[in-house]
C-alpha positions as CSV (number, residue, x, y, z in Angstrom):
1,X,15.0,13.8,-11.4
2,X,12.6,13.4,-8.3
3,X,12.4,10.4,-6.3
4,X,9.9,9.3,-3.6
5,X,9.3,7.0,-0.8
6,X,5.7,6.3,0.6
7,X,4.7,5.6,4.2
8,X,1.5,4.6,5.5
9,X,0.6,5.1,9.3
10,X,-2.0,2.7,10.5
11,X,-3.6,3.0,14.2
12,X,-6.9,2.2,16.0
13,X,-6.2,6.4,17.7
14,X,-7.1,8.8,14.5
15,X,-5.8,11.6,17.1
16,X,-2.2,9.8,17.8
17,X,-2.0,8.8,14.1
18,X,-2.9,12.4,12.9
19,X,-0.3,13.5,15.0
20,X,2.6,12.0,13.9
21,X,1.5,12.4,10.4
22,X,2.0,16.2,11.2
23,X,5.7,15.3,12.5
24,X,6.3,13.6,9.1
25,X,5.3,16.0,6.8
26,X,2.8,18.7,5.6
27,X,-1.3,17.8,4.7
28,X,-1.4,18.9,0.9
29,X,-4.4,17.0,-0.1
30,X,-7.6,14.7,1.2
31,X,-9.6,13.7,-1.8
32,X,-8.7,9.8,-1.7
33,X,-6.8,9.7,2.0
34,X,-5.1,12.4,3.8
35,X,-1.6,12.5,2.1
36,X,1.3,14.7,3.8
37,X,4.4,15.4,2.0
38,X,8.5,16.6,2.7
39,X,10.5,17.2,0.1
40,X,14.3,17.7,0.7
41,X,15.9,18.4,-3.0
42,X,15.4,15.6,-5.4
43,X,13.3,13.1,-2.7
44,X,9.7,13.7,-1.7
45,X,8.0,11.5,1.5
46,X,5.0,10.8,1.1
47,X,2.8,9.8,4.3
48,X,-0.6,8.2,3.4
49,X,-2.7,8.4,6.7
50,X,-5.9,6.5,6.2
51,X,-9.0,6.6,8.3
52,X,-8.2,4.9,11.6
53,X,-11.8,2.6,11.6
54,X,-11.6,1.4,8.0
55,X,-9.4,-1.3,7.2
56,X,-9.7,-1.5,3.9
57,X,-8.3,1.6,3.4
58,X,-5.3,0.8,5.7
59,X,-4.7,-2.1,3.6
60,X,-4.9,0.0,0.4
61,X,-2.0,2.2,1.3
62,X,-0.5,-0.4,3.6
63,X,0.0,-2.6,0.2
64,X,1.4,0.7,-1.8
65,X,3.9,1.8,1.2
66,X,7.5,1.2,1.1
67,X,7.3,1.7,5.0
68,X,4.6,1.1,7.4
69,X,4.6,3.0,11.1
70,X,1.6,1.4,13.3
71,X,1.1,3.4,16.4
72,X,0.1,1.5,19.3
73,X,-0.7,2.6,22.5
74,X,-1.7,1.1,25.5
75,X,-4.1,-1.2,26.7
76,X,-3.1,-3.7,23.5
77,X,-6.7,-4.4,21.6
78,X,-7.4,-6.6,19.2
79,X,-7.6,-4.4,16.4
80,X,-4.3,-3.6,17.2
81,X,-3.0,-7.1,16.9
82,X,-4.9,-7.0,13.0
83,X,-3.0,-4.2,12.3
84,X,0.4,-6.0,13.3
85,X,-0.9,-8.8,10.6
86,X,-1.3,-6.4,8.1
87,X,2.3,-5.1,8.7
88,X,3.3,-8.7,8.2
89,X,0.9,-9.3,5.1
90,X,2.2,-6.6,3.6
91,X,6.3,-7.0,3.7
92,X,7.0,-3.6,4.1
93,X,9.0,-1.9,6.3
94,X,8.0,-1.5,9.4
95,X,8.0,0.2,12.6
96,X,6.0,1.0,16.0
97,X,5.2,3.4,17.8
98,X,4.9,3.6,20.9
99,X,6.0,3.0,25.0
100,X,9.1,0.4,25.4
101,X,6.2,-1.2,27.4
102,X,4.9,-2.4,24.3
103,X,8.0,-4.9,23.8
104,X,5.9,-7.4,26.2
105,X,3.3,-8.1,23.8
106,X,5.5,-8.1,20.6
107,X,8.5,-9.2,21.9
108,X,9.0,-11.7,19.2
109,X,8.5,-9.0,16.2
110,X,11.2,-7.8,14.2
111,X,9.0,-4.2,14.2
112,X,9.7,-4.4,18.2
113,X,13.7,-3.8,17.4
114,X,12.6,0.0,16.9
115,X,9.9,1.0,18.9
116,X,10.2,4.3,20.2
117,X,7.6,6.9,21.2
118,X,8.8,9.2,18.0
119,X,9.1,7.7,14.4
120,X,12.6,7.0,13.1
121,X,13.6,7.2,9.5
122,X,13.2,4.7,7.1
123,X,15.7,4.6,4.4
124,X,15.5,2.3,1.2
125,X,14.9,3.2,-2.3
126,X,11.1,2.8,-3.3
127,X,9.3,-0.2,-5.2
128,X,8.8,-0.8,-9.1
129,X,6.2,-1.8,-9.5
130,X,6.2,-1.6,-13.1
131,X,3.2,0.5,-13.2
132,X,1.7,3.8,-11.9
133,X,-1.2,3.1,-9.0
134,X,-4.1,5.7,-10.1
135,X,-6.5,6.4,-7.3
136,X,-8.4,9.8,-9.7
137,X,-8.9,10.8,-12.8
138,X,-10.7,14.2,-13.6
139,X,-10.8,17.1,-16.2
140,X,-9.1,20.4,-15.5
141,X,-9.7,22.9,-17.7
142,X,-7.9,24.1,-20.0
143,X,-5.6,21.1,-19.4
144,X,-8.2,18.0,-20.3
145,X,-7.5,14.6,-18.9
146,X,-5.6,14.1,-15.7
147,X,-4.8,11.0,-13.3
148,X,-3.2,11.7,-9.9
149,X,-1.4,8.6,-8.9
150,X,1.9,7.5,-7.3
151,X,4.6,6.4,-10.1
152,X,5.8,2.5,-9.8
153,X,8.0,3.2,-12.7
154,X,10.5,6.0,-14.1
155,X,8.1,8.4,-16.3
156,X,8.4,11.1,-18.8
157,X,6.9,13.3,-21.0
158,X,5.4,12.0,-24.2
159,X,5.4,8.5,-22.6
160,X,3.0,6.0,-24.3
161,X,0.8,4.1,-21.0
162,X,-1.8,1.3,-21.6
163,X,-4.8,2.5,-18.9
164,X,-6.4,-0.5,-16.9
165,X,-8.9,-2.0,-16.8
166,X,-9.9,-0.6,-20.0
167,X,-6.3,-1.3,-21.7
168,X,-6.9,2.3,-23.6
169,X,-3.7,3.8,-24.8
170,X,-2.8,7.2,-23.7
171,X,0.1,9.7,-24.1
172,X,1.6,11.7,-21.2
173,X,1.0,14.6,-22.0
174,X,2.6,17.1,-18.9
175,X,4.0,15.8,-15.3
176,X,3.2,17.6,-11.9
177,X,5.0,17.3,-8.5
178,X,3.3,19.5,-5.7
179,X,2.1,21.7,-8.4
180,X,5.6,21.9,-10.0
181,X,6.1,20.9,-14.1
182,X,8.6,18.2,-14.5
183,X,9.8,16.3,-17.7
184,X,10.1,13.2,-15.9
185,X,10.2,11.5,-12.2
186,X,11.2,8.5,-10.5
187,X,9.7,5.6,-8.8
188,X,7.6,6.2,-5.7
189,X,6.4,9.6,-6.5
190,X,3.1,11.3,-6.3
191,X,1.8,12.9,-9.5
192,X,-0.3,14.7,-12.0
193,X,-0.3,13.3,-15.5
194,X,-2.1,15.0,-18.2
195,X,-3.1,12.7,-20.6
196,X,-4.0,12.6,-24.4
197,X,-5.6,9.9,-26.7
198,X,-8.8,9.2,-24.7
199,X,-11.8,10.9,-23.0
200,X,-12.8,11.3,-19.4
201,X,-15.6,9.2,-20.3
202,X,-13.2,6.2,-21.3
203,X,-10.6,6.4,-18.6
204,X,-13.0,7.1,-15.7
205,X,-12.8,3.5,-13.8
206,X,-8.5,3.5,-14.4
207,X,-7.0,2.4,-11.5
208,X,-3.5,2.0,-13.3
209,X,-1.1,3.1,-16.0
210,X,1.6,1.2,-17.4
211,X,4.0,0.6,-20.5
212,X,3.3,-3.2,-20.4
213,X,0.4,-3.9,-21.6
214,X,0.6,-7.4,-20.3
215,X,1.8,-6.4,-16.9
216,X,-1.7,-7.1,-15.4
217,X,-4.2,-10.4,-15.8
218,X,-7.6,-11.6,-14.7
219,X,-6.2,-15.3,-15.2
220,X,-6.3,-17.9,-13.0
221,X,-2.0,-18.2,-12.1
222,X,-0.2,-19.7,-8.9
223,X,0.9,-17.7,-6.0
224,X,2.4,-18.9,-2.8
225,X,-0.8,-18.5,-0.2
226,X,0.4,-18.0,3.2
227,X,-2.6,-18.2,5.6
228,X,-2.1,-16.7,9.1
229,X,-2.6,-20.0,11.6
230,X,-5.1,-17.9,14.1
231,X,-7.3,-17.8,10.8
232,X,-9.7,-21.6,10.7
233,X,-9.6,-21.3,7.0
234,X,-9.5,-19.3,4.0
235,X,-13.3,-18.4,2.4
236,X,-14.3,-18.4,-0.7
237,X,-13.7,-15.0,-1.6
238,X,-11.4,-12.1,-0.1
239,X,-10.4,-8.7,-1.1
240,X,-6.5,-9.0,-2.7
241,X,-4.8,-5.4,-2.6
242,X,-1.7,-5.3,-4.4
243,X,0.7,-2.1,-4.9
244,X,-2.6,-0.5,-4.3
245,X,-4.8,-2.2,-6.6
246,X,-7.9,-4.1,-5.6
247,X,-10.2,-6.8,-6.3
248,X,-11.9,-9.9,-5.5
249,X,-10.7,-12.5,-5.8
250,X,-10.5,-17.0,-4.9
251,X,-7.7,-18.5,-3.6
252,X,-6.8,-21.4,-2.3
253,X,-4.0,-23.0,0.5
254,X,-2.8,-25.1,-2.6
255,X,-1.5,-22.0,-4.3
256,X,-3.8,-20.1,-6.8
257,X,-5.7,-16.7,-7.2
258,X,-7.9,-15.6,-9.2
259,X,-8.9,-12.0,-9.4
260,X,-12.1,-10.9,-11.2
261,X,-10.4,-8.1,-12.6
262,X,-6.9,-7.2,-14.1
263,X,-4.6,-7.8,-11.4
264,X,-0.8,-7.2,-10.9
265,X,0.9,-10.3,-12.3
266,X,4.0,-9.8,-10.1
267,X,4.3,-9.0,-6.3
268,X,2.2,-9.9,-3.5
269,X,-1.6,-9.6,-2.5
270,X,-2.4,-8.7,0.8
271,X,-5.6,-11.4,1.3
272,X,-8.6,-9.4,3.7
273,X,-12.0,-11.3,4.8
274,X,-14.5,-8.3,5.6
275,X,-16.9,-10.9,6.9
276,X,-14.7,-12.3,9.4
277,X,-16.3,-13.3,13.4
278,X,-16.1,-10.2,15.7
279,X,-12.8,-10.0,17.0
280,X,-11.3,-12.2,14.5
281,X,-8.5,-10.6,12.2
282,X,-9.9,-9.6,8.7
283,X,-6.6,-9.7,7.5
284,X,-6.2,-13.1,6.5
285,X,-2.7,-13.6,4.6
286,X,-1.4,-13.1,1.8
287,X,0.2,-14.9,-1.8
288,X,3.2,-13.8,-3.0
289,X,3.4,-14.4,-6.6
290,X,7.4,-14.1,-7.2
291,X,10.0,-12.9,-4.8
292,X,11.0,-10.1,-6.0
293,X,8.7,-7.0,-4.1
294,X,9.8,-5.4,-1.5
295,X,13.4,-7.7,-1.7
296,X,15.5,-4.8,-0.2
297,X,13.3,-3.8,2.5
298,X,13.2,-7.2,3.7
299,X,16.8,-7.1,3.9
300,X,16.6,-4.2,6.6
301,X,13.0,-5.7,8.6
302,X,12.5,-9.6,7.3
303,X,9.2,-10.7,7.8
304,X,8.5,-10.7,11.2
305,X,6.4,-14.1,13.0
306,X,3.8,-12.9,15.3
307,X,4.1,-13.7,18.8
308,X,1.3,-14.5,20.7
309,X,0.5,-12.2,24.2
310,X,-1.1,-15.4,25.4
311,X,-0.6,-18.9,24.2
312,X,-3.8,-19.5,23.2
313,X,-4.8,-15.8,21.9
314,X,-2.9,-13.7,19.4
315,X,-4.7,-11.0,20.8
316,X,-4.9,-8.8,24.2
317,X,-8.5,-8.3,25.6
């Protein structure tokens, strides 16, 4: 049965990042972000490379990566110091790249243990999520209903899924891997799932597929809110991305969230404010709602504290 691990790269240089996406793997499709892929037998990498100047779409995949490599090359900018946050928001795995040089201004960083100017591998199993992220759905002829995604939990054929938002049921109907039939996969891989038991028309806006019906809520519940100390205070309203799914949501330093639409119930929400000051991180924090995402990685790269270049700026001009 095929198994997967996904990596995001994340960089403020589209032309460095692009490059060592090329080292990682092979560009098989573009629709939502670039994805390149390796497969070696049963396992399949998958390397999410979002656009280097939207950081929304760095946290998406950041928040749905077992791994995260953030190229950094010098001068040290701001934006790269966000994107340091957002490898510690997240709780992945993580790694630069980059000149030893580069130990002066994260010195302090677990991430700065493996800097080097190639990537190294990162090992681990992938996470359960306990549902399957879904960033398209589309008709293929001759086929019907189909929702490429990246599978949180073991899938099969014949599978009954509850669709969100619209909490539809659906059946599996076939499973593709790089254009490949399978019965069933693994966690952490990407793939094609023809479904039956609803129309185009009804599963258009589904963003995830799951067994649990009651895996995701729009409920006010309590979360551990960590907010990073160079932000003055949290706003009214952030973006929370979770093993790829967002929404907007409150929350609050006393330890609440509440999305406004069906949000993961387990795991932890990467916490963005798009209207922060120039030159301010937008990456905000993060709640963690239980303790049990991303336990093993943390094992191998614990969340990392970040060091400031300057005392009184987490940030190099």
């Amino acid at each position: 049965m095929l198994t997967g691990t996904i990596q995001s790269i994340v960089g403020r240089n589209a032309d460095a990042t692009s490059r060592l996406a090329e080292k990682l793997g092979k560009k098989h499709e573009s629709d939502w972000v670039s994805i390149y892929y390796r497969k070696n037998g049963d396992a399949v990498r998958s390397v999410l490379l979002p656009k280097s100047d939207r950081i929304l779409e760095q946290v998406q995949t950041s928040s749905l990566s077992d791994g995260i490599y953030l190229v950094v090359q010098e001068p040290v900018s701001w934006e790269d110091g966000e994107l340091a946050l957002l490898a510690e928001a997240s709780g992945s795995s993580c790694q630069i790249v980059g000149p030893s040089s580069l130990a002066r201004y994260f010195g302090e960083l677990n991430a700065a243990k493996t800097i080097a100017p190639d990537p190294m591998p990162m090992q681990g199993p992938a996470i359960e999520s306990g549902f399957t992220y879904v960033d398209r759905v589309f008709t293929v002829r001759g086929v019907g209903t189909v929702a490429l995604g990246f599978s949180g939990e073991p899938l099969s054929v014949h599978d009954k899924l509850y669709a969100f938002p619209s909490g539809r049921s659906v059946e599996v109907k076939s499973i593709q891997v790089l254009d490949e039939d399978q019965d069933s996969v693994g966690v952490g891989v990407r793939v094609g799932l023809a479904l039956k038991g609803a129309e185009l028309t009804e599963l258009q806006d589904t963003y995830a597929l799951s067994r649990d019906a009651a895996i995701f809520s729009q409920e006010r519940r309590t979360a551990q809110v960590t907010k990073f100390k160079w932000v003055a205070g949290l706003p009214t309203k952030v973006h929370a991305f979770s093993y790829g799914v967002r929404s907007m949501a409150t929350v609050d330093e006393r330890g609440s969230l509440t999305p406004d639409s069906p949000f993961p119930l387990r795991g932890r929400a990467i916490l963005v404010d798009v209207n922060a000051k120039p030159r301010s991180p937008r990456v905000v924090g993060y709640a963690t709602m239980d303790e049990k995402r991303r336990s093993h990685f943390l094992n191998n790269c614990p969340l990392f504290h970040y060091s400031l270049a300057r005392a009184d700026d987490p940030y190099v001009a």
